[in-house]
BALOBA-1460 file (C-alpha; in Angstrom, 3 decimals):
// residues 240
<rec num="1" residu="x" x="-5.216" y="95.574" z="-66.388"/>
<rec num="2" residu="x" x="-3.181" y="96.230" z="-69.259"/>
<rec num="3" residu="x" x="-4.701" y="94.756" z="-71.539"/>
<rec num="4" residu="x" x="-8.480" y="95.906" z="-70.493"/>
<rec num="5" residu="x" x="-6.558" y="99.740" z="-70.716"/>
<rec num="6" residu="x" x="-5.435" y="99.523" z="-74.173"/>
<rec num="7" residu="x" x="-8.818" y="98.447" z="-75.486"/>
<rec num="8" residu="x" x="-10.633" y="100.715" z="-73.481"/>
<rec num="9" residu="x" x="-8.392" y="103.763" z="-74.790"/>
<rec num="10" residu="x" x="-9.470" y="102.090" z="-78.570"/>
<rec num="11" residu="x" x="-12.947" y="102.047" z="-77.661"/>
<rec num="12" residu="x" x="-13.117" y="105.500" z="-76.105"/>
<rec num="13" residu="x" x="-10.980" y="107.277" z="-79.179"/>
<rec num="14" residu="x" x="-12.945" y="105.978" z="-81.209"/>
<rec num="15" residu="x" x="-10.771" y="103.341" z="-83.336"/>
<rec num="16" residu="x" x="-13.104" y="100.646" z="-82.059"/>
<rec num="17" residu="x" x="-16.567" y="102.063" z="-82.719"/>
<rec num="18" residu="x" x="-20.318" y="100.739" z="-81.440"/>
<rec num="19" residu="x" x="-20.761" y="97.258" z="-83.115"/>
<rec num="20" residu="x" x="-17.065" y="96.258" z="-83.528"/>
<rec num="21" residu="x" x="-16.071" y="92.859" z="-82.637"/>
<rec num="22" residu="x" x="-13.576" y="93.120" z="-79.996"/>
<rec num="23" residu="x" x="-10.396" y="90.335" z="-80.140"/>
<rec num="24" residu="x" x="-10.745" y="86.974" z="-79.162"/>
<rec num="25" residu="x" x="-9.234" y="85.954" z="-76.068"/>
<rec num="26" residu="x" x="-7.591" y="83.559" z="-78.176"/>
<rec num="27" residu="x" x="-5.826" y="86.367" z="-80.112"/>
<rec num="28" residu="x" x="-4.948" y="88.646" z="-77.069"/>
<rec num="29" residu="x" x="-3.343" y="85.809" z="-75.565"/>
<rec num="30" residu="x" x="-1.182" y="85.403" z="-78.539"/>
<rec num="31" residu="x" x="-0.869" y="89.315" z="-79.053"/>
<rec num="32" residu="x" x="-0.354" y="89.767" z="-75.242"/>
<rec num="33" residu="x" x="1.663" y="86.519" z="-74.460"/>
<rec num="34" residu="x" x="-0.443" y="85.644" z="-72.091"/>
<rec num="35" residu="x" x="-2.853" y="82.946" z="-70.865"/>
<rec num="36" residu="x" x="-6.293" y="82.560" z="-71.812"/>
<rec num="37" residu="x" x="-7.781" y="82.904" z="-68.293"/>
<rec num="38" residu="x" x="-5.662" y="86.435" z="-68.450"/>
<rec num="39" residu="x" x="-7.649" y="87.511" z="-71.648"/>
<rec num="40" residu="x" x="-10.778" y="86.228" z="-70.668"/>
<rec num="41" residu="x" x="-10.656" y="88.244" z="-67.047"/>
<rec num="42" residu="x" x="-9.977" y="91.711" z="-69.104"/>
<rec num="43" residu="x" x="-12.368" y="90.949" z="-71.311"/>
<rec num="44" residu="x" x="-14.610" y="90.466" z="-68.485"/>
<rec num="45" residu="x" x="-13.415" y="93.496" z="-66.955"/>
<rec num="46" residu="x" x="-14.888" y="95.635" z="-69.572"/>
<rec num="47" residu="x" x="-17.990" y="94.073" z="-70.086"/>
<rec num="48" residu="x" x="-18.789" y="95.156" z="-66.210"/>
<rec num="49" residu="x" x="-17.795" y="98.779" z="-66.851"/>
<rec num="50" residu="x" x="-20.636" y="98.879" z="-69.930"/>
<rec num="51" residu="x" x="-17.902" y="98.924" z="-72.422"/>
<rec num="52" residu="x" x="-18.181" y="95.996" z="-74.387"/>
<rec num="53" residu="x" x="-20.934" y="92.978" z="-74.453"/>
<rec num="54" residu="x" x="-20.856" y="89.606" z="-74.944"/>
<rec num="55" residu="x" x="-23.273" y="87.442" z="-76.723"/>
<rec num="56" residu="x" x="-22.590" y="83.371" z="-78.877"/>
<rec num="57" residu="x" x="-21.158" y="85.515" z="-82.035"/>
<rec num="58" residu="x" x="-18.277" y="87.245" z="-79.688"/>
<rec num="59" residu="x" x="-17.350" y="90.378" z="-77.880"/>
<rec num="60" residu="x" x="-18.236" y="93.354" z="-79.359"/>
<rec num="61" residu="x" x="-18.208" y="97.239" z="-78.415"/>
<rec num="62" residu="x" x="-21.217" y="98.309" z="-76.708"/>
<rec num="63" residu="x" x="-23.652" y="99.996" z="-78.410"/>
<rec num="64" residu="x" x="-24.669" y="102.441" z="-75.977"/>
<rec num="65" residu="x" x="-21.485" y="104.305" z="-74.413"/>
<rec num="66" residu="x" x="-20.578" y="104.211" z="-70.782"/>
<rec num="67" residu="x" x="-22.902" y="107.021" z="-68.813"/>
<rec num="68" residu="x" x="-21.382" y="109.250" z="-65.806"/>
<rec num="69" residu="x" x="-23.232" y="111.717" z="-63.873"/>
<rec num="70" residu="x" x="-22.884" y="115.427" z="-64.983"/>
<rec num="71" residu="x" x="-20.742" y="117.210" z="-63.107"/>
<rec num="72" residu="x" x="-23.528" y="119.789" z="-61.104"/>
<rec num="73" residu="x" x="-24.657" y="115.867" z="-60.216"/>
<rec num="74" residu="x" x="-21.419" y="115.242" z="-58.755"/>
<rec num="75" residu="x" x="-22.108" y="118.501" z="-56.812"/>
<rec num="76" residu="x" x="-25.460" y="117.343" z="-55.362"/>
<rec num="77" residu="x" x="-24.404" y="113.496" z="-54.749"/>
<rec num="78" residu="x" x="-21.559" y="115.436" z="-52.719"/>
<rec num="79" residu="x" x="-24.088" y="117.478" z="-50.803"/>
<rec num="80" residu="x" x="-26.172" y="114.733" z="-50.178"/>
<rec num="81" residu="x" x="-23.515" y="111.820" z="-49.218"/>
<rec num="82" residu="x" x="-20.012" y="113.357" z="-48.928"/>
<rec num="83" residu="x" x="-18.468" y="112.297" z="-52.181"/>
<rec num="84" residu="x" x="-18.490" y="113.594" z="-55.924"/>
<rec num="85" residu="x" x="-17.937" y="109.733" z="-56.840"/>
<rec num="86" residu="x" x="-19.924" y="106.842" z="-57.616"/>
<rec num="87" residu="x" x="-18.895" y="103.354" z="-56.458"/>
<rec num="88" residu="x" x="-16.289" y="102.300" z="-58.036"/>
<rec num="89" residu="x" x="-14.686" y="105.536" z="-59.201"/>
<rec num="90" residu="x" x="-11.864" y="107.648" z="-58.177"/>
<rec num="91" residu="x" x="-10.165" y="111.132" z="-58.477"/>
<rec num="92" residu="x" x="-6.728" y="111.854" z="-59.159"/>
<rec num="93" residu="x" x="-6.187" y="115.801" z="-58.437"/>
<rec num="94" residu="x" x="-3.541" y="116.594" z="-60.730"/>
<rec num="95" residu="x" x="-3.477" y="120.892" z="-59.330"/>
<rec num="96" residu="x" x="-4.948" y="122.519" z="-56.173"/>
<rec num="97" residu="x" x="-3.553" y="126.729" z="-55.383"/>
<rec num="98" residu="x" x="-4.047" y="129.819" z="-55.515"/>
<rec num="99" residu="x" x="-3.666" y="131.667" z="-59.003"/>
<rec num="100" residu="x" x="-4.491" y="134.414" z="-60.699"/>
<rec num="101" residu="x" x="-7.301" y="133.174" z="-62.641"/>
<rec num="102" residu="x" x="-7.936" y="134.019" z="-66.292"/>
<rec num="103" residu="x" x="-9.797" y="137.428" z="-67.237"/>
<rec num="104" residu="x" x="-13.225" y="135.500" z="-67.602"/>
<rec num="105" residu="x" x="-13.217" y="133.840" z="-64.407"/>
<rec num="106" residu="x" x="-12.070" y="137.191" z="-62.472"/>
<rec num="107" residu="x" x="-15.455" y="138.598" z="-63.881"/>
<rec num="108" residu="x" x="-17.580" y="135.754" z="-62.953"/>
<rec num="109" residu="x" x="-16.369" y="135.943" z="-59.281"/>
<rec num="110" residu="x" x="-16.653" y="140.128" z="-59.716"/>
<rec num="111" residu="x" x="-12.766" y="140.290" z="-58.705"/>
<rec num="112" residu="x" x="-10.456" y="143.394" z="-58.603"/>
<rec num="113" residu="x" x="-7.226" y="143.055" z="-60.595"/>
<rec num="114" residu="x" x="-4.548" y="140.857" z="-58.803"/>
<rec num="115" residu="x" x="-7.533" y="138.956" z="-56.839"/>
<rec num="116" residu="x" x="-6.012" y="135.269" z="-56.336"/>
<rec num="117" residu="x" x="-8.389" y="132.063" z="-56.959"/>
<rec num="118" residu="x" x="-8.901" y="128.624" z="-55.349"/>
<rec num="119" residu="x" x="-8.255" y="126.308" z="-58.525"/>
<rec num="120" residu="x" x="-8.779" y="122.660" z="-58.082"/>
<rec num="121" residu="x" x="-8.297" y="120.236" z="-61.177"/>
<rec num="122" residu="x" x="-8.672" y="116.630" z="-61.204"/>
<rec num="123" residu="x" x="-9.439" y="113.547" z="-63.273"/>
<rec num="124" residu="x" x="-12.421" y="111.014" z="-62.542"/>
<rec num="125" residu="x" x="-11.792" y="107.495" z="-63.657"/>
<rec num="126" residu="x" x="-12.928" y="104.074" z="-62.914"/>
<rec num="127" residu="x" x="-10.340" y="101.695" z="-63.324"/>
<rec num="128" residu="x" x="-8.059" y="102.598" z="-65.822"/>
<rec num="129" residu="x" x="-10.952" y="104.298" z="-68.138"/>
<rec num="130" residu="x" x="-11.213" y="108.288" z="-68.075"/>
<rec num="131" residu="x" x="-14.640" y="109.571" z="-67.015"/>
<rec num="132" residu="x" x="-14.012" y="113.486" z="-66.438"/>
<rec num="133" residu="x" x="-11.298" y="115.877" z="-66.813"/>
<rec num="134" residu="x" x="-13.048" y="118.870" z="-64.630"/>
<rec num="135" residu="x" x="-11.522" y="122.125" z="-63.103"/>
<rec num="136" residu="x" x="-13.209" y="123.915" z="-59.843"/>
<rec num="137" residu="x" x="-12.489" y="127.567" z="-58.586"/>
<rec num="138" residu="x" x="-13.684" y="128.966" z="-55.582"/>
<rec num="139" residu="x" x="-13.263" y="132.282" z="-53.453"/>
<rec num="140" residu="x" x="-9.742" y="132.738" z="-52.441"/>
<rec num="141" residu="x" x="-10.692" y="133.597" z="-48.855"/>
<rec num="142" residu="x" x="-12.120" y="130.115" z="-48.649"/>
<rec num="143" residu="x" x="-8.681" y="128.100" z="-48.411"/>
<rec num="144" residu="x" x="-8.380" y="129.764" z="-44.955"/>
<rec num="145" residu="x" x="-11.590" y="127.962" z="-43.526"/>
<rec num="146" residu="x" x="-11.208" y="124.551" z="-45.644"/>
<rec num="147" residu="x" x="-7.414" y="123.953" z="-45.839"/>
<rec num="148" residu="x" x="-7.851" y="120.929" z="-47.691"/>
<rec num="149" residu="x" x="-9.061" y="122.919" z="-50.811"/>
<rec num="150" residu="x" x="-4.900" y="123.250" z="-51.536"/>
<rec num="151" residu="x" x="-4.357" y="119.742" z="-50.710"/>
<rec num="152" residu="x" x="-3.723" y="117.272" z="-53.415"/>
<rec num="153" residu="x" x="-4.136" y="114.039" z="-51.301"/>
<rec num="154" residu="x" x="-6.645" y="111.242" z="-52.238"/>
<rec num="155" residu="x" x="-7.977" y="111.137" z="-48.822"/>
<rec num="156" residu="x" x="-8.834" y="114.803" z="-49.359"/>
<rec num="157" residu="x" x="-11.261" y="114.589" z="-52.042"/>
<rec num="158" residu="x" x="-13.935" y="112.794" z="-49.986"/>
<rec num="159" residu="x" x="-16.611" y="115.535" z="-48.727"/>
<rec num="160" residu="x" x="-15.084" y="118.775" z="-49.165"/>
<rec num="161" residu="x" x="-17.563" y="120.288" z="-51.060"/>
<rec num="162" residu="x" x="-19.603" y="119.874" z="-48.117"/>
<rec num="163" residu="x" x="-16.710" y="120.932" z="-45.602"/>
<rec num="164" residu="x" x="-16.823" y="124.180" z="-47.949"/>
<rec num="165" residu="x" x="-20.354" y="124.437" z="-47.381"/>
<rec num="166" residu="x" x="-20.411" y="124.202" z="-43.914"/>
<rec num="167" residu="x" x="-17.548" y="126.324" z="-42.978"/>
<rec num="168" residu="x" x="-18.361" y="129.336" z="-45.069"/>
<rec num="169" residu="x" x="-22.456" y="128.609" z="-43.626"/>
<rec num="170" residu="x" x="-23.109" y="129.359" z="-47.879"/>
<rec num="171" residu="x" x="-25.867" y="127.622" z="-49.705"/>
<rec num="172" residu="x" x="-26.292" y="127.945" z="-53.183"/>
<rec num="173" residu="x" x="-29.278" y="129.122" z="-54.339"/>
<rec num="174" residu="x" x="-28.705" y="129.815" z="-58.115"/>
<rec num="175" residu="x" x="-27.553" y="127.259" z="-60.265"/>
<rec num="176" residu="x" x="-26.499" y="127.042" z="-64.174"/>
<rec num="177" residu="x" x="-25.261" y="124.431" z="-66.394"/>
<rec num="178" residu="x" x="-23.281" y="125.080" z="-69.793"/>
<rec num="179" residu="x" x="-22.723" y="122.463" z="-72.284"/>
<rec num="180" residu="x" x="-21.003" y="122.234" z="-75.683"/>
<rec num="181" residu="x" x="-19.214" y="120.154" z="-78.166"/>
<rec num="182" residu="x" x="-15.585" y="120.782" z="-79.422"/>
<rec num="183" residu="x" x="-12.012" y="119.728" z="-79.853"/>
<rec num="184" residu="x" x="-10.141" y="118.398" z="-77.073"/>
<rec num="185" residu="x" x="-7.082" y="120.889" z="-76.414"/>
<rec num="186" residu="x" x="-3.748" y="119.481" z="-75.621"/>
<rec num="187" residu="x" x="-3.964" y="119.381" z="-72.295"/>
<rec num="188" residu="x" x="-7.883" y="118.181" z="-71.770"/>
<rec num="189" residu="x" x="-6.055" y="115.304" z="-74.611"/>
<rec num="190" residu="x" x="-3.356" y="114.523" z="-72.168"/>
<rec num="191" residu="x" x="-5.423" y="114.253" z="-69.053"/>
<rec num="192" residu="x" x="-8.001" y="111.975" z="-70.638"/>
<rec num="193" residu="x" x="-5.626" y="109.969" z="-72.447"/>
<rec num="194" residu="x" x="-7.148" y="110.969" z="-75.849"/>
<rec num="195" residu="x" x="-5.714" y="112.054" z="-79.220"/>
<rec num="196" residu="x" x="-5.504" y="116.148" z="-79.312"/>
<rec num="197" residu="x" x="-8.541" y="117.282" z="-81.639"/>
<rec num="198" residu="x" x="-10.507" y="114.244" z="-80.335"/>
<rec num="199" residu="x" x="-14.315" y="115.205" z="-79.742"/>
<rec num="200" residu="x" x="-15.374" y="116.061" z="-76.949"/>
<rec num="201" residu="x" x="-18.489" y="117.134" z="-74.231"/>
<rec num="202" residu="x" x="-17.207" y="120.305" z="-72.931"/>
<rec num="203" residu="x" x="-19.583" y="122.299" z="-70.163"/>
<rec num="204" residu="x" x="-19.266" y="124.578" z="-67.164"/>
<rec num="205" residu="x" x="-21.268" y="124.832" z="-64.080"/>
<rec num="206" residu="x" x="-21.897" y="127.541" z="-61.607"/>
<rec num="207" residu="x" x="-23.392" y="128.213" z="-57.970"/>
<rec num="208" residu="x" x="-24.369" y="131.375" z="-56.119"/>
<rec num="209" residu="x" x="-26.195" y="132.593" z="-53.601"/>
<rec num="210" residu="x" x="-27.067" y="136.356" z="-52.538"/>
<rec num="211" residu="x" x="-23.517" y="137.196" z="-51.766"/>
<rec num="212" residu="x" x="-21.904" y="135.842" z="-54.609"/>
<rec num="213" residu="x" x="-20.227" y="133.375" z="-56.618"/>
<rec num="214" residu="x" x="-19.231" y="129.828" z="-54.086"/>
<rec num="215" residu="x" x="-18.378" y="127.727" z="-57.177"/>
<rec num="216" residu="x" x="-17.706" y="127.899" z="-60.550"/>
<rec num="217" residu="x" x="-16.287" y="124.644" z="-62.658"/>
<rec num="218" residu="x" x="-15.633" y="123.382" z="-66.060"/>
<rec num="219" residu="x" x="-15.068" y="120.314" z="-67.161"/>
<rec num="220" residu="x" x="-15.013" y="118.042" z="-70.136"/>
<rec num="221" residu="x" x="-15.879" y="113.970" z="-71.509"/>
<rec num="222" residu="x" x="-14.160" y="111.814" z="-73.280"/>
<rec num="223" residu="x" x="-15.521" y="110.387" z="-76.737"/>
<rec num="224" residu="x" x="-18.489" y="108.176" z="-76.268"/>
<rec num="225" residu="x" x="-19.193" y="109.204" z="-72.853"/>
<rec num="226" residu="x" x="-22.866" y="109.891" z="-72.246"/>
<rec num="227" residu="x" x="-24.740" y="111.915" z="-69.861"/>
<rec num="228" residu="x" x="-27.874" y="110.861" z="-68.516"/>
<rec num="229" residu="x" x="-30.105" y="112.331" z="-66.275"/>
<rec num="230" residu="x" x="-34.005" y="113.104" z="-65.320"/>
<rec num="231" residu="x" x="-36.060" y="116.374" z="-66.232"/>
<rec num="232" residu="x" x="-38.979" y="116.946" z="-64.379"/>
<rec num="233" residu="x" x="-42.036" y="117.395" z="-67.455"/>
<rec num="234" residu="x" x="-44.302" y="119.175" z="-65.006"/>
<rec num="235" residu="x" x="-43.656" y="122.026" z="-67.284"/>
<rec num="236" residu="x" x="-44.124" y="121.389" z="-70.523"/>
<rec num="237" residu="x" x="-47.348" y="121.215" z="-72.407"/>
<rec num="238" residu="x" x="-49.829" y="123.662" z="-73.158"/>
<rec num="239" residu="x" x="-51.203" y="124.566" z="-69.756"/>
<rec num="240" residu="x" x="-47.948" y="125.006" z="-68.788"/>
């Protein structure tokens, strides 16, 4: 596991780039001290995750980075089946409470001064490798029907967007995605165990229905992480 971490943080800052040749397992049992079967089972490790691929030259970094679902996908896959994550992924909520949220958040949920905030912010990884450093805030008034929205336990994670759903009876009908490319900050760098300044895929998502705001997130990639999903070209062309 060690060993599969370090060269997936390489990989993902960027130090090992699409095309490298990855060591042999001959020299990270040397560098590592360890056996060859060791090696060989990392190396195998990230070659299931999408990271690296094998052919009869070597190992070498993938050429296509590792894909994860956007986070409004996470949102839907949790409406639809209880869970933000796909198999083999976890989450690791590092902050769940009520805060005073920042001026621009207070105005997208149309709060009064001193209005408190649900903020929720957690990691997605799969295995030792990053995936998502995201942040979700919801109506204060909601932690009193879904207790579990304060709760920082594992087993929590697993359907409460849908919990929130249900208990409030709110269904989003207005949704908006937000994406952009910048800097990691310190603290996104931290989190995703990547260099400060690093590059990153930065976006925010929000839903709301008639009465108002019910979620509002942002969130942000790693290096080399890509995003992948279907667009419906009903819509474009001429007759469109």
């Amino acid at each position: 596991m060690d060993i599969a971490a370090e060269l997936r943080d390489r990989i993902l800052s960027g130090e090992l780039g699409p095309g490298d040749k990855v060591p042999t397992v001959k020299e990270l049992a040397a560098s590592y001290r360890c056996a060859g079967a060791t090696a060989q089972r990392a190396l195998g490790q990230l070659a299931v995750e999408g990271v690296v691929r094998t052919s009869p030259r070597g190992t070498f970094v993938a050429d296509e980075a590792p894909v994860s679902l956007t986070p409004a996908e996470r949102a839907g896959l949790a409406r639809r089946t209880g869970s933000v994550l796909t198999e083999g992924e976890s989450a690791a909520v590092t902050a769940a409470e009520l805060v005073l949220p920042p001026l621009y958040v207070a105005e997208i949920f149309d709060l009064d001064h001193g209005d408190q905030v649900v903020r929720r912010e957690y990691v997605v990884g799969r295995g030792k490798a990053r995936l998502m450093l995201a942040v979700d805030w919801f109506p204060a008034h909601f932690a009193a029907l879904v207790p579990d929205l304060l709760s920082t336990a594992p087993g929590k994670v697993h359907g409460l967007l849908s919990k929130v759903l249900e208990a409030t009876g709110r269904a989003p009908t207005y949704a908006r995605d937000d994406m952009h490319a910048r800097e990691a900050d310190r603290r996104e760098a931290g989190h995703l165990g990547i260099p400060p300044g690093a590059p990153t895929l930065a976006g925010a998502h929000r839903w709301s229905d008639e009465d108002g705001m019910i979620l509002y997130g942002e969130w942000c990639l790693p290096p080399r992480l890509t995003l992948s999903y279907e667009t419906d070209p009903g819509g474009v062309g001429p007759d469109a």
